[in-house]
PQR file of N, CA, C, O and H, with PARSE charges and radii, in Angstrom:
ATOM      1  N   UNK A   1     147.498  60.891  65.572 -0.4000 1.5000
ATOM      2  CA  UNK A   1     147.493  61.369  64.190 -0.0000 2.0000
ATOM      3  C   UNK A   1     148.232  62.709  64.097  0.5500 1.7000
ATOM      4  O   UNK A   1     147.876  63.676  64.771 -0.5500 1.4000
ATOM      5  N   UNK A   2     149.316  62.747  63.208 -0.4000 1.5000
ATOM      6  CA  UNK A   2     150.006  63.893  62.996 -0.0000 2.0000
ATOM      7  C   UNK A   2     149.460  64.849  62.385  0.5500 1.7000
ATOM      8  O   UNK A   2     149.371  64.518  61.203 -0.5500 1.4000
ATOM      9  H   UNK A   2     149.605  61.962  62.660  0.4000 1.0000
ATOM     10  N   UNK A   3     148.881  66.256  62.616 -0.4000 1.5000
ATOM     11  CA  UNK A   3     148.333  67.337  62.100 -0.0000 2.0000
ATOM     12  C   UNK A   3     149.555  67.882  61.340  0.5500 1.7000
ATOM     13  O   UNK A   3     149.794  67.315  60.275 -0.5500 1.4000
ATOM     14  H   UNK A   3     148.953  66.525  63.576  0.4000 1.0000
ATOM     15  N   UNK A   4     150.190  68.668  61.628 -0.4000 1.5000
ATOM     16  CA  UNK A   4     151.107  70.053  61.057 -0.0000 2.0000
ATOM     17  C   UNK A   4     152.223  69.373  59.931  0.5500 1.7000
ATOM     18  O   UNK A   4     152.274  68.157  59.750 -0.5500 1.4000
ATOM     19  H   UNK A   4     149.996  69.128  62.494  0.4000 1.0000
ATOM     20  N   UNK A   5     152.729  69.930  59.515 -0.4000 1.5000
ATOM     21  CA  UNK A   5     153.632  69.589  57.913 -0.0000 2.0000
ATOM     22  C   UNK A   5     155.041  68.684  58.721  0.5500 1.7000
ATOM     23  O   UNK A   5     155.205  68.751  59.939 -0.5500 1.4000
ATOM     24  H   UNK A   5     152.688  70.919  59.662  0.4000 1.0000
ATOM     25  N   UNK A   6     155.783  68.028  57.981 -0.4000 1.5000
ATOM     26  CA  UNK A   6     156.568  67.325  58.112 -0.0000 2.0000
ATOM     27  C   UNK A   6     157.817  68.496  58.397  0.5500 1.7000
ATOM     28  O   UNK A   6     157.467  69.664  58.568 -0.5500 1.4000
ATOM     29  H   UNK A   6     155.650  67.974  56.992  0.4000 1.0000
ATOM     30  N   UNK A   7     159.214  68.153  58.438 -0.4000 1.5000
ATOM     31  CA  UNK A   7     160.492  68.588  59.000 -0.0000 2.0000
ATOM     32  C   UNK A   7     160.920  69.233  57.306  0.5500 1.7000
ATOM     33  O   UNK A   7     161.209  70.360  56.903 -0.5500 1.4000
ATOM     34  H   UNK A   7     159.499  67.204  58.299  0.4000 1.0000
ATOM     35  N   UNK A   8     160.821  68.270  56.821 -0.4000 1.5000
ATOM     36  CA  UNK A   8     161.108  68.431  55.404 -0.0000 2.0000
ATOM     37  C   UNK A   8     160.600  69.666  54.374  0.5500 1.7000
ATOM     38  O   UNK A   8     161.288  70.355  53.620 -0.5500 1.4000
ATOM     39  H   UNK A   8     160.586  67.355  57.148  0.4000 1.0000
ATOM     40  N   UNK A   9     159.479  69.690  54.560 -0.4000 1.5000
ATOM     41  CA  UNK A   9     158.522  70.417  54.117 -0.0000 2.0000
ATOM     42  C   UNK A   9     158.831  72.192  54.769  0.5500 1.7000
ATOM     43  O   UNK A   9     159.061  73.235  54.158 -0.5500 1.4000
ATOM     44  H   UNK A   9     158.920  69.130  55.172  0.4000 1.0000
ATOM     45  N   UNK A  10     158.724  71.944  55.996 -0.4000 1.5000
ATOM     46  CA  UNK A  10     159.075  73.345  56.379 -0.0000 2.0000
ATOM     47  C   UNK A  10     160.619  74.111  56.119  0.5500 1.7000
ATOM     48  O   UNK A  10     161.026  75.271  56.187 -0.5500 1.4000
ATOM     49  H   UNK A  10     158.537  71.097  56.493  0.4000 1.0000
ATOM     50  N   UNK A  11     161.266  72.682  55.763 -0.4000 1.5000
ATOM     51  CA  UNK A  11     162.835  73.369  55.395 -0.0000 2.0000
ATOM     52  C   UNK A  11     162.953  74.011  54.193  0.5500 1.7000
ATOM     53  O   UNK A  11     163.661  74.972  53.896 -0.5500 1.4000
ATOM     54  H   UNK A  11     160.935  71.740  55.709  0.4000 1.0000
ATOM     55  N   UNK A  12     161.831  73.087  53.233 -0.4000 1.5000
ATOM     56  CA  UNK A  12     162.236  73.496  51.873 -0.0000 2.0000
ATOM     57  C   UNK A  12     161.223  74.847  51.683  0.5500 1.7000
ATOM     58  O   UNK A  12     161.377  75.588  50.712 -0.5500 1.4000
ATOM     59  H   UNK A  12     161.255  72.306  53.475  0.4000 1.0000
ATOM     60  N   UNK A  13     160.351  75.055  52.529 -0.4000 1.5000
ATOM     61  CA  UNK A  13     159.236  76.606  52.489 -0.0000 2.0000
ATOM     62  C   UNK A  13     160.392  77.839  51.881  0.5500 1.7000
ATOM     63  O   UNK A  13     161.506  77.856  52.404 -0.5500 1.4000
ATOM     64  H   UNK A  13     160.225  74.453  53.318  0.4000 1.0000
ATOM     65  N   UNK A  14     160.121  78.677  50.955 -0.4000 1.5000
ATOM     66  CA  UNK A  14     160.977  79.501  50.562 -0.0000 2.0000
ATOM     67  C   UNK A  14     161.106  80.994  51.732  0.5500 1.7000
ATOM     68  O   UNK A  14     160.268  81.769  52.191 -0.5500 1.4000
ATOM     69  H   UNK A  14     159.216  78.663  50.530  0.4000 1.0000
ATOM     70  N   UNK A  15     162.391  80.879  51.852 -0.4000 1.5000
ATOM     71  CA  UNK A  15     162.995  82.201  52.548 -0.0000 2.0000
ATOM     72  C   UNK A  15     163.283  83.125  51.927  0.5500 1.7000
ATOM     73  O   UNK A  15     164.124  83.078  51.029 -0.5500 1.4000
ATOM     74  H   UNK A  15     163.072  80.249  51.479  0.4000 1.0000
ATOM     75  N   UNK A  16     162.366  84.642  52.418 -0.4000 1.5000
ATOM     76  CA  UNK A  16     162.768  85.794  51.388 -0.0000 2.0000
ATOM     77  C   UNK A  16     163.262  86.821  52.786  0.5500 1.7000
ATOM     78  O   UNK A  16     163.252  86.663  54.007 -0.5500 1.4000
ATOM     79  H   UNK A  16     161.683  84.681  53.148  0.4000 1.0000
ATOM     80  N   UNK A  17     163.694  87.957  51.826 -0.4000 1.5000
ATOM     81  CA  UNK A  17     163.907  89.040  53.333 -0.0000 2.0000
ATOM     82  C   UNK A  17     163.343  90.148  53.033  0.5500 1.7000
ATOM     83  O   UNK A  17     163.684  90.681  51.977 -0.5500 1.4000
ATOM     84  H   UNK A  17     163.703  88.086  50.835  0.4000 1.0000
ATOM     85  N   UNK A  18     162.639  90.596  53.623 -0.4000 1.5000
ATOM     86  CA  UNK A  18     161.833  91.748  53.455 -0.0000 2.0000
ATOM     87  C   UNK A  18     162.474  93.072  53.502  0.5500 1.7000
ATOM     88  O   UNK A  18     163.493  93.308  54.151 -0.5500 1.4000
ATOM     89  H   UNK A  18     162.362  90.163  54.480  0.4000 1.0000
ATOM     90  N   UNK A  19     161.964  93.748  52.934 -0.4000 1.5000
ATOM     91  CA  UNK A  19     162.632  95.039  52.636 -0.0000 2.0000
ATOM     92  C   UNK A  19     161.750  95.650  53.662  0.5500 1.7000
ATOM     93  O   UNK A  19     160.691  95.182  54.081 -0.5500 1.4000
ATOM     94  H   UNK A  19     161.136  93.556  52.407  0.4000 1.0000
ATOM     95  N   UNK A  20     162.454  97.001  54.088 -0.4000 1.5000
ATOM     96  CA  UNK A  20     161.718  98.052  54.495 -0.0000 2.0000
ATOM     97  C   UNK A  20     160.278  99.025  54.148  0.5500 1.7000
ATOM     98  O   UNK A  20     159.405  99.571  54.822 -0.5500 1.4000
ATOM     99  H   UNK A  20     163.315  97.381  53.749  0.4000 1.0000
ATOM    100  N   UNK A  21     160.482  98.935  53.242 -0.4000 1.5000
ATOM    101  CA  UNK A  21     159.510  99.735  52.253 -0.0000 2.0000
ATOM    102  C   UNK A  21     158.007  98.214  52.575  0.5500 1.7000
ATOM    103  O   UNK A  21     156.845  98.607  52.670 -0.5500 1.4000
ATOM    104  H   UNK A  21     161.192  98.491  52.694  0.4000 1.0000
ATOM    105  N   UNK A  22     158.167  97.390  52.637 -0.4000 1.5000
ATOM    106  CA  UNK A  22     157.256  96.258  53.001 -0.0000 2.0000
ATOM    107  C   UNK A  22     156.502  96.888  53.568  0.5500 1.7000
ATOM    108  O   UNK A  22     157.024  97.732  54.295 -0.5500 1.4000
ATOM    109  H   UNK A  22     159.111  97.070  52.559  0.4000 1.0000
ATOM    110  N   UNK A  23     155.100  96.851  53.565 -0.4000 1.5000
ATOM    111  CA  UNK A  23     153.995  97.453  54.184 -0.0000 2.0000
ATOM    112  C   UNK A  23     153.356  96.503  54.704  0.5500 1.7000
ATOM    113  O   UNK A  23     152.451  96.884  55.446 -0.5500 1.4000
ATOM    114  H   UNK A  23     154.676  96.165  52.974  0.4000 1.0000
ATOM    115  N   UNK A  24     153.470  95.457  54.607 -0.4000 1.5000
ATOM    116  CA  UNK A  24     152.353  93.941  55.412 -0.0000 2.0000
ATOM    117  C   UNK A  24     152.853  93.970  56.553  0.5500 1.7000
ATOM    118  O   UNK A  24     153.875  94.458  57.037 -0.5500 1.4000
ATOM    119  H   UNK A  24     154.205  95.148  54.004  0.4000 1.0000
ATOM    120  N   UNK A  25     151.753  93.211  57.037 -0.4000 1.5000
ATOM    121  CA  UNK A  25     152.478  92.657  58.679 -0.0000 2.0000
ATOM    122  C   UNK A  25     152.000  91.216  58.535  0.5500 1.7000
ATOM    123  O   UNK A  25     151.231  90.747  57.697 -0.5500 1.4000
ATOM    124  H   UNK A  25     150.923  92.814  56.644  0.4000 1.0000
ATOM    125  N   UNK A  26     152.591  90.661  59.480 -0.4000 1.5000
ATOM    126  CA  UNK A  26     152.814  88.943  59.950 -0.0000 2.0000
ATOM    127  C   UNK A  26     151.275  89.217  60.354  0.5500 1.7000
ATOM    128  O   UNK A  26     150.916  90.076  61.159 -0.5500 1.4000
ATOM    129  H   UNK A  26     153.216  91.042  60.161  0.4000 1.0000
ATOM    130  N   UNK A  27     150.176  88.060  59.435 -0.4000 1.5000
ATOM    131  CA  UNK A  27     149.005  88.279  59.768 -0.0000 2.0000
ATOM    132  C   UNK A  27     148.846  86.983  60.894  0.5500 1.7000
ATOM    133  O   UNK A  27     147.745  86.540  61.220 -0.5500 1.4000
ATOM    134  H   UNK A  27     150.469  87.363  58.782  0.4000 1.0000
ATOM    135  N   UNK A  28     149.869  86.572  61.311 -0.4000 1.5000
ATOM    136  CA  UNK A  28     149.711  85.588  63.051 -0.0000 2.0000
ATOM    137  C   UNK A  28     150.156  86.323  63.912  0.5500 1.7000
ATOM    138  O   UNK A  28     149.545  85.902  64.893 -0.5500 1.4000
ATOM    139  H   UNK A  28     150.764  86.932  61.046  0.4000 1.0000
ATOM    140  N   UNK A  29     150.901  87.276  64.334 -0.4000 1.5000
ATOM    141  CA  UNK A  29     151.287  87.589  65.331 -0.0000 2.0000
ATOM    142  C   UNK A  29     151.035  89.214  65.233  0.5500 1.7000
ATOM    143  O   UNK A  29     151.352  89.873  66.224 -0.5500 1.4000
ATOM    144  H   UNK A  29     151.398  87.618  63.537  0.4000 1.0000
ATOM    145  N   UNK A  30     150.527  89.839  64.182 -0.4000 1.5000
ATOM    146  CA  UNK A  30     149.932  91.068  63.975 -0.0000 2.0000
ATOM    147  C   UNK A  30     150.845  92.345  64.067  0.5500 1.7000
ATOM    148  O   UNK A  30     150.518  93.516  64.257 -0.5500 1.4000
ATOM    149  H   UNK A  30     150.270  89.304  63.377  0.4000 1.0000
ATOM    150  N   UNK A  31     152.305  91.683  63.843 -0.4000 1.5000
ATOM    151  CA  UNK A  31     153.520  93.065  63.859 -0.0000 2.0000
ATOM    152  C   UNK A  31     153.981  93.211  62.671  0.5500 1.7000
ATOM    153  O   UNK A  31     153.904  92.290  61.858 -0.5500 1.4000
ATOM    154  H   UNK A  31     152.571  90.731  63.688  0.4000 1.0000
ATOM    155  N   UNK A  32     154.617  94.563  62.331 -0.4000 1.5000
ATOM    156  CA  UNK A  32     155.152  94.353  61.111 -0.0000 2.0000
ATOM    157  C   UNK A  32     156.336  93.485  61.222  0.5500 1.7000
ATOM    158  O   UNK A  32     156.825  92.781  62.105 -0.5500 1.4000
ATOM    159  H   UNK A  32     154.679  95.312  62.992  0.4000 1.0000
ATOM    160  N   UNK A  33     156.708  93.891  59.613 -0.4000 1.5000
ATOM    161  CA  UNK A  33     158.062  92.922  58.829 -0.0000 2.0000
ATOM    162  C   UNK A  33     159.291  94.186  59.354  0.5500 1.7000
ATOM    163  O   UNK A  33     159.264  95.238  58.714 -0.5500 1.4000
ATOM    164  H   UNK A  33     156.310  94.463  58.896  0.4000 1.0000
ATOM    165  N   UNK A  34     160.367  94.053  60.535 -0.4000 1.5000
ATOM    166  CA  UNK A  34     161.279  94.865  60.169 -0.0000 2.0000
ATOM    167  C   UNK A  34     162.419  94.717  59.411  0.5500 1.7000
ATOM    168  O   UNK A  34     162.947  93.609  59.320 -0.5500 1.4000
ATOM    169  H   UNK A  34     160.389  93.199  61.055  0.4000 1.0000
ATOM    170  N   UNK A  35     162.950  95.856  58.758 -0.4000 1.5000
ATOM    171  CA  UNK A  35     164.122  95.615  57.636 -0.0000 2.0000
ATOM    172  C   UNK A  35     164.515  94.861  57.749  0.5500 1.7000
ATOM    173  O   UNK A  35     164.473  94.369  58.876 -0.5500 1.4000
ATOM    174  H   UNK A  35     162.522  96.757  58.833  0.4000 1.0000
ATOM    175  N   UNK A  36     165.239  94.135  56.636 -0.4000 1.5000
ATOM    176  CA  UNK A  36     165.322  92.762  56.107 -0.0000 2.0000
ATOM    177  C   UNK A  36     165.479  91.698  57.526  0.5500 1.7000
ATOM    178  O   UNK A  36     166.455  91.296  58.159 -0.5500 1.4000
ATOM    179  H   UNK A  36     165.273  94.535  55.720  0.4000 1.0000
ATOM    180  N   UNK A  37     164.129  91.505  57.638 -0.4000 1.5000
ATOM    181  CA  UNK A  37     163.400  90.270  58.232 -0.0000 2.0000
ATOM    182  C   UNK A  37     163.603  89.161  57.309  0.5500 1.7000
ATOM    183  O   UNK A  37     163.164  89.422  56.189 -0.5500 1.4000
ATOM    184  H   UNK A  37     163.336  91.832  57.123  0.4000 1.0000
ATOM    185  N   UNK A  38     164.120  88.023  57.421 -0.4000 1.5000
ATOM    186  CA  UNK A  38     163.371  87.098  57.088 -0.0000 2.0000
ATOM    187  C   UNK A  38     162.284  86.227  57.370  0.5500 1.7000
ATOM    188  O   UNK A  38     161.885  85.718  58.417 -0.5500 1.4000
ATOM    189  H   UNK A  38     164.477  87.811  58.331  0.4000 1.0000
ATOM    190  N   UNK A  39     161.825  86.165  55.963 -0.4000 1.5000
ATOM    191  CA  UNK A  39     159.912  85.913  56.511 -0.0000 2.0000
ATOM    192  C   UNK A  39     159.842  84.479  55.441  0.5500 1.7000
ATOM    193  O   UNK A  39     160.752  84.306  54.630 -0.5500 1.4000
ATOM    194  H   UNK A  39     162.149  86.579  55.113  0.4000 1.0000
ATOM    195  N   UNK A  40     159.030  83.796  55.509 -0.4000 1.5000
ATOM    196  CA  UNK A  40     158.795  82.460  54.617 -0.0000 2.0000
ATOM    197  C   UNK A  40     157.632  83.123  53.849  0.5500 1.7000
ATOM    198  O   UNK A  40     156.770  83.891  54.276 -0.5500 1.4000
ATOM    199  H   UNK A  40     158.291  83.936  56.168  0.4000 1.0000
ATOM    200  N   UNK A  41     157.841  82.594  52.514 -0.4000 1.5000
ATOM    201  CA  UNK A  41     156.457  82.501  51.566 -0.0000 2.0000
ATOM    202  C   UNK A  41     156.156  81.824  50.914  0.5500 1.7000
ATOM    203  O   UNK A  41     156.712  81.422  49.892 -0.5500 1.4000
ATOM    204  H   UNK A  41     158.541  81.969  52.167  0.4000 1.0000
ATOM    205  N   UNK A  42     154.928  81.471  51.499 -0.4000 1.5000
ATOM    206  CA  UNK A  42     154.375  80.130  51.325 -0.0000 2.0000
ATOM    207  C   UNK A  42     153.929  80.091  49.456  0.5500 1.7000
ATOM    208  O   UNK A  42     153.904  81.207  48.937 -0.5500 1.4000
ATOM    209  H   UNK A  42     154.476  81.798  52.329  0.4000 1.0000
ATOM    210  N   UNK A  43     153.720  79.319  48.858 -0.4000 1.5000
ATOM    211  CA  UNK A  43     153.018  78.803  47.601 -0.0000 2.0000
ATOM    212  C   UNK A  43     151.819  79.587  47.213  0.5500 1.7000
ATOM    213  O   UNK A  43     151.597  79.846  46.030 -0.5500 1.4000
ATOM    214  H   UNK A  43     153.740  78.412  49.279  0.4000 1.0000
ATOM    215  N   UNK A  44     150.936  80.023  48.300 -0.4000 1.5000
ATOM    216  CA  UNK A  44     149.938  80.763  47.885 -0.0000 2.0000
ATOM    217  C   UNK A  44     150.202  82.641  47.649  0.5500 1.7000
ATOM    218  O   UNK A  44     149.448  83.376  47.012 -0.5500 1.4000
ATOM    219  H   UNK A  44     151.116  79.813  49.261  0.4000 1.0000
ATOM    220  N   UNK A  45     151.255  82.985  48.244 -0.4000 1.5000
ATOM    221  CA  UNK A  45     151.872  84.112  48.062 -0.0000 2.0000
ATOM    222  C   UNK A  45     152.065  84.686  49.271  0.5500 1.7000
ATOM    223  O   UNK A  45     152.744  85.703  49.414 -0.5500 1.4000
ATOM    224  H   UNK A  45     151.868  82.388  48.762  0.4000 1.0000
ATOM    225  N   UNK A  46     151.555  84.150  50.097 -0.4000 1.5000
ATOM    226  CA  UNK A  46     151.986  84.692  51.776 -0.0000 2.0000
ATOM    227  C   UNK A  46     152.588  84.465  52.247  0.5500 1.7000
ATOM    228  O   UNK A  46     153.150  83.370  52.234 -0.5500 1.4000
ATOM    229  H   UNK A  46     151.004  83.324  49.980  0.4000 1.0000
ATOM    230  N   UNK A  47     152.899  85.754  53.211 -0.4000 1.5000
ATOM    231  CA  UNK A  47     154.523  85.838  54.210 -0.0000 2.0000
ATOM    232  C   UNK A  47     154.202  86.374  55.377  0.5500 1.7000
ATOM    233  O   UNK A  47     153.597  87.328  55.865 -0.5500 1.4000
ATOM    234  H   UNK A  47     152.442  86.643  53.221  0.4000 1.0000
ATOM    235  N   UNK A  48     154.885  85.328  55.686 -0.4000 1.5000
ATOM    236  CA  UNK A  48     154.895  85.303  58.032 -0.0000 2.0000
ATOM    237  C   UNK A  48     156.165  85.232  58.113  0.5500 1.7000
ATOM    238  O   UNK A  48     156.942  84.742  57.294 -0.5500 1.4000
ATOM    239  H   UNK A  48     155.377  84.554  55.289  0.4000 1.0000
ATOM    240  N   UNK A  49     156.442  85.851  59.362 -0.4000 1.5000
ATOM    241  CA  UNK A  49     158.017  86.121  60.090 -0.0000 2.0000
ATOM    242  C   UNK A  49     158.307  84.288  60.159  0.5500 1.7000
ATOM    243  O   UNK A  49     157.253  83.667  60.294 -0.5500 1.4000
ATOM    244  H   UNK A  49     155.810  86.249  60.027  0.4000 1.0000
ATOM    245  N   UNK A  50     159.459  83.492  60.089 -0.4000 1.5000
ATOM    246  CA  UNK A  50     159.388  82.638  60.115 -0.0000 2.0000
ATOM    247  C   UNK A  50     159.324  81.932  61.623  0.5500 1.7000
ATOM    248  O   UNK A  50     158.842  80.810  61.776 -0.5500 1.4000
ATOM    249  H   UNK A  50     160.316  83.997  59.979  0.4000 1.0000
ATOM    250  N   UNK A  51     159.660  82.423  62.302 -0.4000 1.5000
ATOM    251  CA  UNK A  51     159.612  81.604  63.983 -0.0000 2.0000
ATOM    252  C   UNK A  51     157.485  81.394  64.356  0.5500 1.7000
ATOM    253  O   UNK A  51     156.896  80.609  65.099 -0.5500 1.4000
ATOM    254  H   UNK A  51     160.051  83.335  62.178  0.4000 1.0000
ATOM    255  N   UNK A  52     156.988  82.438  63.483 -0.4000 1.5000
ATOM    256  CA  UNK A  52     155.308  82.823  63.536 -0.0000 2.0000
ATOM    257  C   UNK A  52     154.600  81.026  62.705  0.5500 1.7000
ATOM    258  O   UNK A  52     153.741  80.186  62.973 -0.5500 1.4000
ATOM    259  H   UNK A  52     157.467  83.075  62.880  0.4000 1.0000
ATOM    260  N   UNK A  53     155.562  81.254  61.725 -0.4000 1.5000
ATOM    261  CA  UNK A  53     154.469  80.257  60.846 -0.0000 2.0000
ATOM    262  C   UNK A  53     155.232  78.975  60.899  0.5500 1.7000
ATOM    263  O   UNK A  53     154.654  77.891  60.832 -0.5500 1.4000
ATOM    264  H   UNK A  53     156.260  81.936  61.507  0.4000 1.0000
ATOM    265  N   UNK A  54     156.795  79.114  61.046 -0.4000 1.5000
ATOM    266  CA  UNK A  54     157.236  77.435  62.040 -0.0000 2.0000
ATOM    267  C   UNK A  54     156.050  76.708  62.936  0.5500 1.7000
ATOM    268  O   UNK A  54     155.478  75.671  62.603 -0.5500 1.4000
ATOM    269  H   UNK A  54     157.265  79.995  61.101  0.4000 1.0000
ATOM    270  N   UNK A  55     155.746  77.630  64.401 -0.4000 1.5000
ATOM    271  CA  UNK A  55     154.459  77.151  65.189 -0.0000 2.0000
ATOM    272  C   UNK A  55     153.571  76.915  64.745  0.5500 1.7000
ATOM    273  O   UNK A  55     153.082  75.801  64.932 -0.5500 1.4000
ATOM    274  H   UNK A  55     156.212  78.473  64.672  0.4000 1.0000
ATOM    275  N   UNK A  56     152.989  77.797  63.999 -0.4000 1.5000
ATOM    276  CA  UNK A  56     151.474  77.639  63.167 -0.0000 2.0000
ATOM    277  C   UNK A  56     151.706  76.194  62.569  0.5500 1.7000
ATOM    278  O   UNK A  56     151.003  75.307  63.052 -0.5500 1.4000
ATOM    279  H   UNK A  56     153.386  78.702  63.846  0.4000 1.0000
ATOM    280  N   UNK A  57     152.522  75.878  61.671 -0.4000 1.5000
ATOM    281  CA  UNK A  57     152.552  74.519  60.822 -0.0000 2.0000
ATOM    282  C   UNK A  57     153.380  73.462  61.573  0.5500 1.7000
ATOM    283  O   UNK A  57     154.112  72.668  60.983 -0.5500 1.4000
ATOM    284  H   UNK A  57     153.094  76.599  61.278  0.4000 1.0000
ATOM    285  N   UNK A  58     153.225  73.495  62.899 -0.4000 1.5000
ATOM    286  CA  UNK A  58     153.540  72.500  63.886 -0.0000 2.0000
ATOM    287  C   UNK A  58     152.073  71.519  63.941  0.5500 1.7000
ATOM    288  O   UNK A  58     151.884  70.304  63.869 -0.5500 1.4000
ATOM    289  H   UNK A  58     152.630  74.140  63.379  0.4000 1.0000
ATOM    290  N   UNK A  59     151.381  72.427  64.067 -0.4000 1.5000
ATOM    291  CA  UNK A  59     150.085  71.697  63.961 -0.0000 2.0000
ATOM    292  C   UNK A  59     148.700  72.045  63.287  0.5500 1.7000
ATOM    293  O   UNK A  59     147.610  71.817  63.811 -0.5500 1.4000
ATOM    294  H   UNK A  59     151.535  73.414  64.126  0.4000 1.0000
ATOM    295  N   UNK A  60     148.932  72.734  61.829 -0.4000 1.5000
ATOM    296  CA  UNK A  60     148.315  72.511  60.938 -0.0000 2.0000
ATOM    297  C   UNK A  60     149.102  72.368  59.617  0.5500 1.7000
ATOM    298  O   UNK A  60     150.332  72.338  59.566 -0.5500 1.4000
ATOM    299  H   UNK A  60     149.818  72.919  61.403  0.4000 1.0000
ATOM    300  N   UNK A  61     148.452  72.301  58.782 -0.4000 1.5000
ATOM    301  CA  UNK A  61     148.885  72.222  57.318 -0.0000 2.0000
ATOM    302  C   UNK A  61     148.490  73.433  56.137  0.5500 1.7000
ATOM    303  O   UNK A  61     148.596  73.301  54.918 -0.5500 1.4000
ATOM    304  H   UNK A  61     147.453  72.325  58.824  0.4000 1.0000
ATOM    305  N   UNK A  62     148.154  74.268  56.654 -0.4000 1.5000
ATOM    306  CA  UNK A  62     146.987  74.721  55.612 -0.0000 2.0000
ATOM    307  C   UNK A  62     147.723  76.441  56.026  0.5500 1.7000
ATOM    308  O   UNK A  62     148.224  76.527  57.147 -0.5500 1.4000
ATOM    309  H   UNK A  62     148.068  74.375  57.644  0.4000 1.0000
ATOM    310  N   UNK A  63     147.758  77.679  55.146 -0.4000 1.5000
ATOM    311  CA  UNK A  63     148.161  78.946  55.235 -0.0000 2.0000
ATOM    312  C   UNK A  63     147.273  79.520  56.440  0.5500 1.7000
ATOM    313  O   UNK A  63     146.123  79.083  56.467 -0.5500 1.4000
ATOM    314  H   UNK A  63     147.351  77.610  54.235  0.4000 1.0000
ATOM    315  N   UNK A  64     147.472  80.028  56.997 -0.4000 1.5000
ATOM    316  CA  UNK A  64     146.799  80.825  58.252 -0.0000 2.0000
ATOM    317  C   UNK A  64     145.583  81.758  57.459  0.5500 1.7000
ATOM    318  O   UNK A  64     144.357  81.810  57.562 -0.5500 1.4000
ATOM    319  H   UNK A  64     148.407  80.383  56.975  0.4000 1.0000
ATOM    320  N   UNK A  65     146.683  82.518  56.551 -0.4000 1.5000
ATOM    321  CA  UNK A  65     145.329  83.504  56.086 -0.0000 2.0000
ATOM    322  C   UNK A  65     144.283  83.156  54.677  0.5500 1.7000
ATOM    323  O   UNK A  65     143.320  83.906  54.514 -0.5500 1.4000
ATOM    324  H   UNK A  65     147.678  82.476  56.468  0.4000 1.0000
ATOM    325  N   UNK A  66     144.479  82.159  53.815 -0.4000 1.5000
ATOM    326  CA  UNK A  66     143.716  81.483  52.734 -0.0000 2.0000
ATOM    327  C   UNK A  66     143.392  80.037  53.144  0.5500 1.7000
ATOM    328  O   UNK A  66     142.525  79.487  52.466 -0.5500 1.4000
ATOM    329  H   UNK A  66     145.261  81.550  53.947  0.4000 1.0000
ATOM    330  N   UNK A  67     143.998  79.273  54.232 -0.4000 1.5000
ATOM    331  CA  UNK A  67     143.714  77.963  54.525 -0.0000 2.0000
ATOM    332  C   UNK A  67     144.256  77.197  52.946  0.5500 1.7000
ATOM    333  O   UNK A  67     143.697  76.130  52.690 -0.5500 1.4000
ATOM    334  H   UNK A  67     144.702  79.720  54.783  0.4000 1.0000
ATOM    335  N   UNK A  68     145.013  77.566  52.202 -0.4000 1.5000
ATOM    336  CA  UNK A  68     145.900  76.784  50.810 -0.0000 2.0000
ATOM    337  C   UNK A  68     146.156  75.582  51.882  0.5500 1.7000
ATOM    338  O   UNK A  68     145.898  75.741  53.075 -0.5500 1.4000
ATOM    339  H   UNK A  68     145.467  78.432  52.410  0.4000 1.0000
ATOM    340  N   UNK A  69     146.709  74.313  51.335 -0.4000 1.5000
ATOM    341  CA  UNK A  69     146.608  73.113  52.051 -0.0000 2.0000
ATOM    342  C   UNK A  69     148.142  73.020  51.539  0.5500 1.7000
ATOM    343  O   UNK A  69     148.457  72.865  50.358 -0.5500 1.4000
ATOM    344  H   UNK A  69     146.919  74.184  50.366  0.4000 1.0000
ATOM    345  N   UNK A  70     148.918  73.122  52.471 -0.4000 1.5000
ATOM    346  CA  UNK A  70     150.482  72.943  52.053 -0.0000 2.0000
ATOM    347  C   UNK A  70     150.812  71.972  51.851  0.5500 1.7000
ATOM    348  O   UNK A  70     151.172  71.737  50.698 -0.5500 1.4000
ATOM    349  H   UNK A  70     148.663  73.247  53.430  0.4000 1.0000
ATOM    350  N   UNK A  71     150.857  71.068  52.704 -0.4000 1.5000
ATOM    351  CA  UNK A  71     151.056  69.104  52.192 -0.0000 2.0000
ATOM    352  C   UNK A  71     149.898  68.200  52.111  0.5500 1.7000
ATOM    353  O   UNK A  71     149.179  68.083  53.103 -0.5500 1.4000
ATOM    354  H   UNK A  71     150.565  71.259  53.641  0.4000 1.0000
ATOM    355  N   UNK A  72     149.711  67.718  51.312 -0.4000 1.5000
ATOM    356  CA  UNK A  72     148.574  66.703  51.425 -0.0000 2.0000
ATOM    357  C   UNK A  72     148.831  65.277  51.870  0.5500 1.7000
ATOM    358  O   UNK A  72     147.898  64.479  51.953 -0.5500 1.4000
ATOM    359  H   UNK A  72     150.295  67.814  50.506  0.4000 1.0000
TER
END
């Protein structure tokens, strides 16, 4: 049984680039965002470095930090 989101799904995840002034950090891997990083943000409003939340949604479906259910 396949857990994590399809090929498709993770392509179309929106790519932003973070500015400097960004004060969050990648709440999976616990570093900040450096200047224009690109980071994915997900539907629920959260942003992970993208190589962080690629793995993560290898084998789940759901946001790391709200559990939002990305594909059903």
């Amino acid at each position: 049984m396949r857990r994590g989101v399809s090929t498709g799904v993770l392509r179309d995840l929106t790519r932003c680039t973070r500015s400097k002034d960004a004060s969050k950090d990648c709440s999976i891997c616990m570093d900040a965002f450096a200047a224009d990083t690109v980071a994915i943000r997900l539907p629920c409003d959260h942003t992970f470095h993208e190589k962080c939340l690629t793995t993560w949604l290898h084998s789940h479906r759901t946001c790391p930090t709200c559990r939002y259910e990305i594909e059903a």
